[in-house]
mmCIF file of the N, C-alpha and C atoms, coordinates in Angstrom:
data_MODEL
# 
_entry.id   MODEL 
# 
loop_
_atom_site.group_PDB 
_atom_site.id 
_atom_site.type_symbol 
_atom_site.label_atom_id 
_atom_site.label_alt_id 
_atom_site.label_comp_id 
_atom_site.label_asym_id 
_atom_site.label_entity_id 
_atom_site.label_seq_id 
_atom_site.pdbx_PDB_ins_code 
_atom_site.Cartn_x 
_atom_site.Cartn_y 
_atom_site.Cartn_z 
_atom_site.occupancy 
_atom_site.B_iso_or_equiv 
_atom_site.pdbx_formal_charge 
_atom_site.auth_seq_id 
_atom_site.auth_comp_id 
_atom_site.auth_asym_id 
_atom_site.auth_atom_id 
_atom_site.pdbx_PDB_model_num 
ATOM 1   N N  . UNK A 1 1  ? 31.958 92.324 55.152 1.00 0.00 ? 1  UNK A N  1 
ATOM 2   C CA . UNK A 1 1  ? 31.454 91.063 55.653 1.00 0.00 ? 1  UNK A CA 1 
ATOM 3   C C  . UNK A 1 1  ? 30.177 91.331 56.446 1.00 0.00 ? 1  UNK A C  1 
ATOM 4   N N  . UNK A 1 2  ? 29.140 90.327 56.197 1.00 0.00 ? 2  UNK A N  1 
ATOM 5   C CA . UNK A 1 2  ? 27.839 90.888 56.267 1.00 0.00 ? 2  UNK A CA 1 
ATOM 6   C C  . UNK A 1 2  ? 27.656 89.859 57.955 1.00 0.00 ? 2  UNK A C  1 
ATOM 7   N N  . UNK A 1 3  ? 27.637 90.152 58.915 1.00 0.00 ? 3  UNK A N  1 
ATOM 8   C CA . UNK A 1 3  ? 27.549 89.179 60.385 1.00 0.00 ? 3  UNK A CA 1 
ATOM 9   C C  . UNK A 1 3  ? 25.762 89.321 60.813 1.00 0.00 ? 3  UNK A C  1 
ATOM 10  N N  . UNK A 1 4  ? 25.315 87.971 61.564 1.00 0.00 ? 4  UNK A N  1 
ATOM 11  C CA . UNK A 1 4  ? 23.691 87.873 61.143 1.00 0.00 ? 4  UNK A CA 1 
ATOM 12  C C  . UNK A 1 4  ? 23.701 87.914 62.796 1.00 0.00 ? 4  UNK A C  1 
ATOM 13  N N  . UNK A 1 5  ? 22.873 88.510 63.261 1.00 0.00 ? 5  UNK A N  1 
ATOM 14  C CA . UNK A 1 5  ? 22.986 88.535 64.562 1.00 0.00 ? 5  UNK A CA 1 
ATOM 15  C C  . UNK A 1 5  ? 21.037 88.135 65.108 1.00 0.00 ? 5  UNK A C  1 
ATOM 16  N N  . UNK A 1 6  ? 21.187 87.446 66.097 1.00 0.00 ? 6  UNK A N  1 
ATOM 17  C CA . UNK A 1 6  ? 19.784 86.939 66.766 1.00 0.00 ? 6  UNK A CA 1 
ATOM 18  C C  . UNK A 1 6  ? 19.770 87.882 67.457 1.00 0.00 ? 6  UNK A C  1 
ATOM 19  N N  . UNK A 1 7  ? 18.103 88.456 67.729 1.00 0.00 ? 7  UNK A N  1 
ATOM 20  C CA . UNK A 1 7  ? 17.996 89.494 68.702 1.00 0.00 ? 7  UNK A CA 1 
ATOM 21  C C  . UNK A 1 7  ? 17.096 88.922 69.281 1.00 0.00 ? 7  UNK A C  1 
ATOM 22  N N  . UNK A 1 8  ? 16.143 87.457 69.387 1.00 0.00 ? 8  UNK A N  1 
ATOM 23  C CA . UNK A 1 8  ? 15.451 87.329 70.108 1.00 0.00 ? 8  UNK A CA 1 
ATOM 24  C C  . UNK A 1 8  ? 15.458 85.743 69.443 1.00 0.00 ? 8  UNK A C  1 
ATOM 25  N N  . UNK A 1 9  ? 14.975 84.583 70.237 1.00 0.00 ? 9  UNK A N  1 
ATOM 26  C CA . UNK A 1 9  ? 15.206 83.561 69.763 1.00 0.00 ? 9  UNK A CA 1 
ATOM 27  C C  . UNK A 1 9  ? 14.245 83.159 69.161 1.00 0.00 ? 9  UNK A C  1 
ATOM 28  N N  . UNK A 1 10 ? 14.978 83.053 67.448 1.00 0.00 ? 10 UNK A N  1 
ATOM 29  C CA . UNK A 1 10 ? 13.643 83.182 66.400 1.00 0.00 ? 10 UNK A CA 1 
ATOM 30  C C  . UNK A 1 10 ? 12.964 84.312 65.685 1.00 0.00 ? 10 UNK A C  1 
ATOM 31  N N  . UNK A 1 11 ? 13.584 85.694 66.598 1.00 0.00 ? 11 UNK A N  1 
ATOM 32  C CA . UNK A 1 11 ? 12.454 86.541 65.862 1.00 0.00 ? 11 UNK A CA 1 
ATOM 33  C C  . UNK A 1 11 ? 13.340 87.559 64.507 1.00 0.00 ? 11 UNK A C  1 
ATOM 34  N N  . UNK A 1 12 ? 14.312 87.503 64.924 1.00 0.00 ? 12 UNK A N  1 
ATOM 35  C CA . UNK A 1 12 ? 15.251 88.059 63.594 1.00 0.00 ? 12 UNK A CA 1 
ATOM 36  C C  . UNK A 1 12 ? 17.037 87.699 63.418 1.00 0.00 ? 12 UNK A C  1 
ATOM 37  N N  . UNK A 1 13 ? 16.886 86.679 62.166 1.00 0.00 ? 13 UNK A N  1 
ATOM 38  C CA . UNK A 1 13 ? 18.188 86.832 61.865 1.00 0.00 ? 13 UNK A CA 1 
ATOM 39  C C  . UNK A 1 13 ? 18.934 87.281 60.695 1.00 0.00 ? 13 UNK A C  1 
ATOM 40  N N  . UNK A 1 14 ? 20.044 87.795 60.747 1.00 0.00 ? 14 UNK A N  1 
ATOM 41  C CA . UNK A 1 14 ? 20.286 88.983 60.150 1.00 0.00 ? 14 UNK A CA 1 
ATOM 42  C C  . UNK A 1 14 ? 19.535 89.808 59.744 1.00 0.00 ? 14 UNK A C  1 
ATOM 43  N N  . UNK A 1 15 ? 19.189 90.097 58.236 1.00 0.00 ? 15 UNK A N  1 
ATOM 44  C CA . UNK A 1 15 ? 18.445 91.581 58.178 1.00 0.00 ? 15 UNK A CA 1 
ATOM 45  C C  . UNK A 1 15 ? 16.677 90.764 57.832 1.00 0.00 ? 15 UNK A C  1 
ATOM 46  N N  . UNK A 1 16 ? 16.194 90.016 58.478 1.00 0.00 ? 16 UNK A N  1 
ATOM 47  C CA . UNK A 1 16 ? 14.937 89.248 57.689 1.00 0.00 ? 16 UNK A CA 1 
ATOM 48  C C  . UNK A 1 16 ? 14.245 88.700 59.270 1.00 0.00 ? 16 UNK A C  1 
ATOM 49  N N  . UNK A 1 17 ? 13.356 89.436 59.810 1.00 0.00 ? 17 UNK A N  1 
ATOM 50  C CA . UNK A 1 17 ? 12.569 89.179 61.054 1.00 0.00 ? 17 UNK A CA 1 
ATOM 51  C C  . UNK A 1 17 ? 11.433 88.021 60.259 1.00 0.00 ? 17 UNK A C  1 
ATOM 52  N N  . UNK A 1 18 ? 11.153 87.099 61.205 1.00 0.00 ? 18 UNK A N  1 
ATOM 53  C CA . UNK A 1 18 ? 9.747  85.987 61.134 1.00 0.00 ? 18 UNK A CA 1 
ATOM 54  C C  . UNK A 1 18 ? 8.905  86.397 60.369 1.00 0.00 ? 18 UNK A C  1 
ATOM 55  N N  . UNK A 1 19 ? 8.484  87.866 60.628 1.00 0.00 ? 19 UNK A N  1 
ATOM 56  C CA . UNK A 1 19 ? 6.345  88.719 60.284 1.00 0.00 ? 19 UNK A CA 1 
ATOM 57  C C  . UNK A 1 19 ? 7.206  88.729 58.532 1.00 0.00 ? 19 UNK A C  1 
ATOM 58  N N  . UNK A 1 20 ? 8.170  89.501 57.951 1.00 0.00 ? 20 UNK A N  1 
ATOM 59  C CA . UNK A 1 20 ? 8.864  89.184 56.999 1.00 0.00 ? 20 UNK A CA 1 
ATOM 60  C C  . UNK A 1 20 ? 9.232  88.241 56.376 1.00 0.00 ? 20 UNK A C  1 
ATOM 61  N N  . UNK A 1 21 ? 9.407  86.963 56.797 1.00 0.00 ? 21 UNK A N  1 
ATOM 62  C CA . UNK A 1 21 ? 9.257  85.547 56.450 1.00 0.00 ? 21 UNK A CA 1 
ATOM 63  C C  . UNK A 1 21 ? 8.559  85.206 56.002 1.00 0.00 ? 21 UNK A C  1 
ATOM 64  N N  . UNK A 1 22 ? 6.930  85.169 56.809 1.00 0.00 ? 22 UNK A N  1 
ATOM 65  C CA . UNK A 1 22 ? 5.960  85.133 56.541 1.00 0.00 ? 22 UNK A CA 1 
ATOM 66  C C  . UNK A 1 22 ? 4.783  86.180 55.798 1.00 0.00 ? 22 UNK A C  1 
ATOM 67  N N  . UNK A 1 23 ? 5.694  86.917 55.827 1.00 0.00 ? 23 UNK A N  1 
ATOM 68  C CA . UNK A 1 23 ? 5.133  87.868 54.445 1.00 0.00 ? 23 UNK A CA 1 
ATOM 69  C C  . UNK A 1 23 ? 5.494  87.188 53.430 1.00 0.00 ? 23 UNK A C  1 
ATOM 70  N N  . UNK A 1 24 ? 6.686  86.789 52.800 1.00 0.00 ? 24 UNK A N  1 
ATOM 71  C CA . UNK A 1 24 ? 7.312  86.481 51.842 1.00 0.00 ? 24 UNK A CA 1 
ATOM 72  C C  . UNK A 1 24 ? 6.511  85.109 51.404 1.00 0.00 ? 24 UNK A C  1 
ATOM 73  N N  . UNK A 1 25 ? 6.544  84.549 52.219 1.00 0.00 ? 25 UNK A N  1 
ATOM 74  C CA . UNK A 1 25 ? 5.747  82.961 52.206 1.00 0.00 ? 25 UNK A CA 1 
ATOM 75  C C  . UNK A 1 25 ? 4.451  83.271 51.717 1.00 0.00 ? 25 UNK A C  1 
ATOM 76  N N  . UNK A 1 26 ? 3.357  84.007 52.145 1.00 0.00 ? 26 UNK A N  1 
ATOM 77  C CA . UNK A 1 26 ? 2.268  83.954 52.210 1.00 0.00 ? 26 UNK A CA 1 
ATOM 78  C C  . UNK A 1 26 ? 2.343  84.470 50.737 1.00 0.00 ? 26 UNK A C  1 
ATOM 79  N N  . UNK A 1 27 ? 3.105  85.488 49.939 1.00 0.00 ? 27 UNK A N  1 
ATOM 80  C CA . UNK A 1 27 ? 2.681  86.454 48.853 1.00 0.00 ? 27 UNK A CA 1 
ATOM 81  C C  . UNK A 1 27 ? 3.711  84.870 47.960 1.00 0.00 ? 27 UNK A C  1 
ATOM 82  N N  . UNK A 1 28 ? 4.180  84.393 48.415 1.00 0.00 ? 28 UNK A N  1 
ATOM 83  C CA . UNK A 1 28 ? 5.075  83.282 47.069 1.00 0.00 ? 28 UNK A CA 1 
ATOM 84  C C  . UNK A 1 28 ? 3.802  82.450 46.836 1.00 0.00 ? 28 UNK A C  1 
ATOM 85  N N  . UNK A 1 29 ? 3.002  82.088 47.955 1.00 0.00 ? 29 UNK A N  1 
ATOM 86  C CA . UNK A 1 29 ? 1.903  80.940 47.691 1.00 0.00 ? 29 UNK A CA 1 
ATOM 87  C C  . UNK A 1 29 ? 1.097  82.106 47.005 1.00 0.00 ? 29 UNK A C  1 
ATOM 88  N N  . UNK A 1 30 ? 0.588  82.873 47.056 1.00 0.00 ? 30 UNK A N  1 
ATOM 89  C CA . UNK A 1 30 ? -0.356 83.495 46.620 1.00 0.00 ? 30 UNK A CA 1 
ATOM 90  C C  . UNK A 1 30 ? -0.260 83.454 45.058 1.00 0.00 ? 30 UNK A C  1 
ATOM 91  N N  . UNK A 1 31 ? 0.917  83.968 44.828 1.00 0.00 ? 31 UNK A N  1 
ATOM 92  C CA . UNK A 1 31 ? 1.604  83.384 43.261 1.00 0.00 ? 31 UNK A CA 1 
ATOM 93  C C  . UNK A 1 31 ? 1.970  82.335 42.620 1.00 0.00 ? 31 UNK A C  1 
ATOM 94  N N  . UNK A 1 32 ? 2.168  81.685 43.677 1.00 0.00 ? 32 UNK A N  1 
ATOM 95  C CA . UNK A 1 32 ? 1.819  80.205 43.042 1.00 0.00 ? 32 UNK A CA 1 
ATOM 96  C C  . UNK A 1 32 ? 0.596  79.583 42.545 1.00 0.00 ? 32 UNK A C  1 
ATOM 97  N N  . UNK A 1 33 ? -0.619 80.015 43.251 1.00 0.00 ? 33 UNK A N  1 
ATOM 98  C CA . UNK A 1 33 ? -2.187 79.559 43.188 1.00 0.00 ? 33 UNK A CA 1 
ATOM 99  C C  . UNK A 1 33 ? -2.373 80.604 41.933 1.00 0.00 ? 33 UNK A C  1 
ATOM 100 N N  . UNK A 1 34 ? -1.875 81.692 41.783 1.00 0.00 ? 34 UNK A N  1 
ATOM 101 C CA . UNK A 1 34 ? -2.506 82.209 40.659 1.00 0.00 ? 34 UNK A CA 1 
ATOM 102 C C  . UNK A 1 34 ? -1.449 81.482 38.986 1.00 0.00 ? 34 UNK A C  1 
ATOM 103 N N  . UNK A 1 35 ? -0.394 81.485 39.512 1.00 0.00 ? 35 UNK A N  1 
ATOM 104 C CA . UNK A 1 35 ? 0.180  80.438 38.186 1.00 0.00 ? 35 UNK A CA 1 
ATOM 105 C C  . UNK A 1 35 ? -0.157 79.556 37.684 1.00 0.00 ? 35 UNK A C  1 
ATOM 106 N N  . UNK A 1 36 ? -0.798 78.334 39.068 1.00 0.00 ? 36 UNK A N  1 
ATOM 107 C CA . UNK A 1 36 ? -1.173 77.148 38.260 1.00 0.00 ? 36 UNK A CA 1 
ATOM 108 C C  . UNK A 1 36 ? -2.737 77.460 37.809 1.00 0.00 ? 36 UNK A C  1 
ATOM 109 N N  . UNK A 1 37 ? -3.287 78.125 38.504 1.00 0.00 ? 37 UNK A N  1 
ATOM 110 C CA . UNK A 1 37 ? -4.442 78.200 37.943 1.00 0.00 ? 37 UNK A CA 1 
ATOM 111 C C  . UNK A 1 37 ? -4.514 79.283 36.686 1.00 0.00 ? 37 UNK A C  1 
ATOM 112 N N  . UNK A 1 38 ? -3.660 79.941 36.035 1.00 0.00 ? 38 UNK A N  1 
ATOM 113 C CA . UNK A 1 38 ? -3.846 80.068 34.714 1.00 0.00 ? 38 UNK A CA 1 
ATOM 114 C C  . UNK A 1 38 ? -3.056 79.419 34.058 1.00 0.00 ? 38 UNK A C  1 
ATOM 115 N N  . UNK A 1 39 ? -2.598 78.244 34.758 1.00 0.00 ? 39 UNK A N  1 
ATOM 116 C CA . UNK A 1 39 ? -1.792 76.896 33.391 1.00 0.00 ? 39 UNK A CA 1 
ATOM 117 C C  . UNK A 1 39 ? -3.185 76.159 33.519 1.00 0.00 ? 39 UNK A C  1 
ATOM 118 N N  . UNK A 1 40 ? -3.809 76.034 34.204 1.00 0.00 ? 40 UNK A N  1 
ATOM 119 C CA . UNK A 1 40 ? -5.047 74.974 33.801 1.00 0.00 ? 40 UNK A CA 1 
ATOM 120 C C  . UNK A 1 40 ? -5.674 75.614 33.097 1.00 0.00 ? 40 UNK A C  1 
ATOM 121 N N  . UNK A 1 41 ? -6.131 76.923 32.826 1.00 0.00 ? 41 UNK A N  1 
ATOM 122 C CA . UNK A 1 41 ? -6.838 77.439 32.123 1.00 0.00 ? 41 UNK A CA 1 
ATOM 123 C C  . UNK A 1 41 ? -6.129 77.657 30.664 1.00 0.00 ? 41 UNK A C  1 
ATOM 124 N N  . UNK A 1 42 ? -5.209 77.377 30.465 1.00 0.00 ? 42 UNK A N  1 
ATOM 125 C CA . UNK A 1 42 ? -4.454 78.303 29.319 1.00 0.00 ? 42 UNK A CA 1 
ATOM 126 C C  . UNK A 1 42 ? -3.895 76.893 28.644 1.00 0.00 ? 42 UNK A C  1 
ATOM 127 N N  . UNK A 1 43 ? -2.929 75.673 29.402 1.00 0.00 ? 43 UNK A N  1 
ATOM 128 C CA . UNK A 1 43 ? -2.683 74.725 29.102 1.00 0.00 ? 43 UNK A CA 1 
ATOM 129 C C  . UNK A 1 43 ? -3.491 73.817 27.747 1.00 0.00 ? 43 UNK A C  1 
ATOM 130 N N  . UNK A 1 44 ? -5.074 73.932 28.107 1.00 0.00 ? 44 UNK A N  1 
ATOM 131 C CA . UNK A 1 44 ? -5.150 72.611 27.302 1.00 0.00 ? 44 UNK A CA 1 
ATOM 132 C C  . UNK A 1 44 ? -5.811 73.495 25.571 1.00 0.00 ? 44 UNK A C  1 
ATOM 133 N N  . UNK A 1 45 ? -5.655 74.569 25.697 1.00 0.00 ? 45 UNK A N  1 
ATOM 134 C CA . UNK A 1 45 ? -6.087 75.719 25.040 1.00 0.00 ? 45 UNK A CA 1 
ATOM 135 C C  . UNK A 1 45 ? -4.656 75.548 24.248 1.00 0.00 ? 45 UNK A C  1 
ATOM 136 N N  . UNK A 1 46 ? -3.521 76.115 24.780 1.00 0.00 ? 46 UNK A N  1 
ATOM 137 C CA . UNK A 1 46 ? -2.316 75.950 23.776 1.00 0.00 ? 46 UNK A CA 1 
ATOM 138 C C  . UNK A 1 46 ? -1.865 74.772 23.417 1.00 0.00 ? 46 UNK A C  1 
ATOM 139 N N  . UNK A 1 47 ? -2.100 73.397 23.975 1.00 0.00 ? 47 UNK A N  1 
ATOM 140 C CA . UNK A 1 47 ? -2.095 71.728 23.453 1.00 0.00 ? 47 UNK A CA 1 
ATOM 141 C C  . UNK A 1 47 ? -3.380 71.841 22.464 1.00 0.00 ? 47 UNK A C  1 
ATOM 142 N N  . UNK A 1 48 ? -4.599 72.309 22.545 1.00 0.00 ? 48 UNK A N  1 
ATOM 143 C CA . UNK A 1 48 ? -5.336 72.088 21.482 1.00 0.00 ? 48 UNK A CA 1 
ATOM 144 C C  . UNK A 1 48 ? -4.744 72.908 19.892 1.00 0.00 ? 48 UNK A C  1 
ATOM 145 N N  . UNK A 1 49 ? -3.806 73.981 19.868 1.00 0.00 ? 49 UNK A N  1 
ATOM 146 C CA . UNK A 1 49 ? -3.683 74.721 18.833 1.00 0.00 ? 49 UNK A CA 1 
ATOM 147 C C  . UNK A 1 49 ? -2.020 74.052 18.700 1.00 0.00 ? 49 UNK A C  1 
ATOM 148 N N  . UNK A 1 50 ? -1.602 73.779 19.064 1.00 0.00 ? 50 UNK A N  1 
ATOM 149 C CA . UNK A 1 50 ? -0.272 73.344 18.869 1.00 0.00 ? 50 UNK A CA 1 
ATOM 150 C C  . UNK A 1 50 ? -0.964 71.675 17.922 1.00 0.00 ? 50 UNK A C  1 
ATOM 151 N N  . UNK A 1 51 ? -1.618 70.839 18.584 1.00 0.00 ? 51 UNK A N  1 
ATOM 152 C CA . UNK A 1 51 ? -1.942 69.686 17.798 1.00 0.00 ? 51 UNK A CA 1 
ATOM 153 C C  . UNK A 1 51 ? -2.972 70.154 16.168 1.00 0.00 ? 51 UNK A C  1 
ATOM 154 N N  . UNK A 1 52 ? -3.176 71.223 16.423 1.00 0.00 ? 52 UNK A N  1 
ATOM 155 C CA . UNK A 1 52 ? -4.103 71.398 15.297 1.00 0.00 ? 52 UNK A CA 1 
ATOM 156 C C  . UNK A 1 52 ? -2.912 72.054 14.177 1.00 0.00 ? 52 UNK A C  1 
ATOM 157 N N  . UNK A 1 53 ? -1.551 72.830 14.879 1.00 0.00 ? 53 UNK A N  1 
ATOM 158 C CA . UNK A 1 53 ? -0.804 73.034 13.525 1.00 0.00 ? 53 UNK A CA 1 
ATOM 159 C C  . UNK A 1 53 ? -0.150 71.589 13.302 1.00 0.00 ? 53 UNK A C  1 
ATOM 160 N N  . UNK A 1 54 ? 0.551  70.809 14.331 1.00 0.00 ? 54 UNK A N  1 
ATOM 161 C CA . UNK A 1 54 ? 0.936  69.599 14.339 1.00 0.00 ? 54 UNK A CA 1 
ATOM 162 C C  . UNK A 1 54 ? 0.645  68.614 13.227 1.00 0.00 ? 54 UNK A C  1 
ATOM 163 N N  . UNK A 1 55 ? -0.936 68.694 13.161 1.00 0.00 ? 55 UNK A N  1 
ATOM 164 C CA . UNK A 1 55 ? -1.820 68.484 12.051 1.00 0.00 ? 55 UNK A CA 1 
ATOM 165 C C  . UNK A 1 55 ? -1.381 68.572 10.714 1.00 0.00 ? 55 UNK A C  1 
ATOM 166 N N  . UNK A 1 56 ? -1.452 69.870 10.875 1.00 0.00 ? 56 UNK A N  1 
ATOM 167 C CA . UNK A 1 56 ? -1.519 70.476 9.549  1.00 0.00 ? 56 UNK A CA 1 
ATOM 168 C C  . UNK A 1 56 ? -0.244 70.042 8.639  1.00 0.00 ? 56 UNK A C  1 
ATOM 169 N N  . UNK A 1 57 ? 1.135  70.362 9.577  1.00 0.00 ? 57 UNK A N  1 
ATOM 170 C CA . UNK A 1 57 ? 1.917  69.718 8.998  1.00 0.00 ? 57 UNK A CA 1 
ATOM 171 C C  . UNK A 1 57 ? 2.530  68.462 8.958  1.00 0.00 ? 57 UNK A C  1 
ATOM 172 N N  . UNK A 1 58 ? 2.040  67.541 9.775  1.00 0.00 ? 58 UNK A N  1 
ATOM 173 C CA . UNK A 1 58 ? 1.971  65.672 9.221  1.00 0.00 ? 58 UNK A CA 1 
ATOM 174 C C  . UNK A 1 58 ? 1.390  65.647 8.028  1.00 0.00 ? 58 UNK A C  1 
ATOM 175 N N  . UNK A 1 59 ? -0.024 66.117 7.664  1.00 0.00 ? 59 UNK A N  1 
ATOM 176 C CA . UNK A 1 59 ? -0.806 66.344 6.813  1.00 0.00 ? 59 UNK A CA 1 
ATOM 177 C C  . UNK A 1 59 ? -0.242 66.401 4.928  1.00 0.00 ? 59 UNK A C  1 
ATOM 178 N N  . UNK A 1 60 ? 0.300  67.840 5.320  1.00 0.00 ? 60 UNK A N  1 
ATOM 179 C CA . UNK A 1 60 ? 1.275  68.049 4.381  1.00 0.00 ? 60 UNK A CA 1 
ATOM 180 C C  . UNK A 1 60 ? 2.377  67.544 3.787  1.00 0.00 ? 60 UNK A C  1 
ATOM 181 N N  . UNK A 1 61 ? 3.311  67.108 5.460  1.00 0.00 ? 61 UNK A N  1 
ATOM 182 C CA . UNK A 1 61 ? 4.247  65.745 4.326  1.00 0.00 ? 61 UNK A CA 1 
ATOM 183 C C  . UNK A 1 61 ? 3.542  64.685 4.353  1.00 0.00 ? 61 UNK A C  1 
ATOM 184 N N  . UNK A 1 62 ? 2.443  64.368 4.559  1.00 0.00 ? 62 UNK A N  1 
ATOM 185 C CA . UNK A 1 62 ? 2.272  63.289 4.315  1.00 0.00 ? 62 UNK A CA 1 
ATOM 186 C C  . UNK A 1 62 ? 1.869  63.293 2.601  1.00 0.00 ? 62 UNK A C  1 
ATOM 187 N N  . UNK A 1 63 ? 0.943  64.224 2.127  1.00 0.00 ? 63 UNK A N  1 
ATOM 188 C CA . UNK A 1 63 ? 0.229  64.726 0.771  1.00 0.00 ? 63 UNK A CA 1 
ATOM 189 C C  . UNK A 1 63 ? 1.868  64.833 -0.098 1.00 0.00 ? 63 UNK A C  1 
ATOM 190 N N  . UNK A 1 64 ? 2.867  65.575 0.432  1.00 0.00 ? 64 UNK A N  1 
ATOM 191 C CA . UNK A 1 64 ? 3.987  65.651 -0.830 1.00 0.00 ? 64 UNK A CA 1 
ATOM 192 C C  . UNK A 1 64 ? 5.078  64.508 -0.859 1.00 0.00 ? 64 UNK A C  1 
ATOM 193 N N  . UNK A 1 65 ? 4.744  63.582 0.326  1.00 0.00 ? 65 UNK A N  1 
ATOM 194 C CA . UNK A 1 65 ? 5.725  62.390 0.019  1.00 0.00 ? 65 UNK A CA 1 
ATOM 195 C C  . UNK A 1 65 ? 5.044  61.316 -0.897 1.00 0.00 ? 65 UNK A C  1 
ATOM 196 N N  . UNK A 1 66 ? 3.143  61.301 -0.959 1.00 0.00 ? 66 UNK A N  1 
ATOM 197 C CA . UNK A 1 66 ? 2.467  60.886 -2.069 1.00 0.00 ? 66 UNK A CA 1 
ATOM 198 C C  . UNK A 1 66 ? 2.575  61.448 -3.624 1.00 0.00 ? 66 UNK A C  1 
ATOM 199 N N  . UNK A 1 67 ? 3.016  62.428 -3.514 1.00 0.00 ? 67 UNK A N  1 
ATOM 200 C CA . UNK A 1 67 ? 2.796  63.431 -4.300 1.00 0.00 ? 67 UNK A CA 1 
ATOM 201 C C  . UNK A 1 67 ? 4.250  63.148 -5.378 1.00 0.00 ? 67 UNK A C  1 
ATOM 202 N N  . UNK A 1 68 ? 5.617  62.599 -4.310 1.00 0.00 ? 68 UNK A N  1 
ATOM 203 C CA . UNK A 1 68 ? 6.352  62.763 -5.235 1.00 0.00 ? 68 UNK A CA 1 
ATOM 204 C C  . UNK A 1 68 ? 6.863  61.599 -6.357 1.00 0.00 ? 68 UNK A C  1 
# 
């Protein structure tokens, strides 16, 4: 059984002190800003090639349901 003990009010409970908190915080945002900013970059890049096979195959049934 794992018991969380305060050693100062606020500065560590159980095994995870504040400066550690805020390590953790600061490096999660940091990864967050780099995620979304390669979904904006990458996003409308894989919607443009996804609609262009999308295309291709409406296209196609559309040509073999004329076709038959």
């Amino acid at each position: 059984m794992l018991t969380a003990f305060a050693l100062e009010a606020g500065t560590a409970t159980g095994l995870m002190t504040d400066a550690m908190k805020a390590a953790l915080e600061t490096a999660f945002n940091g990864i967050s800003a780099d995620v979304f900013s390669i979904m904006c970059i990458s996003l409308p890049i894989g919607l443009g090639i996804a609609g262009v096979f999308m295309a291709i195959r409406l296209g196609v049934n559309f040509f073999r349901s004329i076709a038959s």
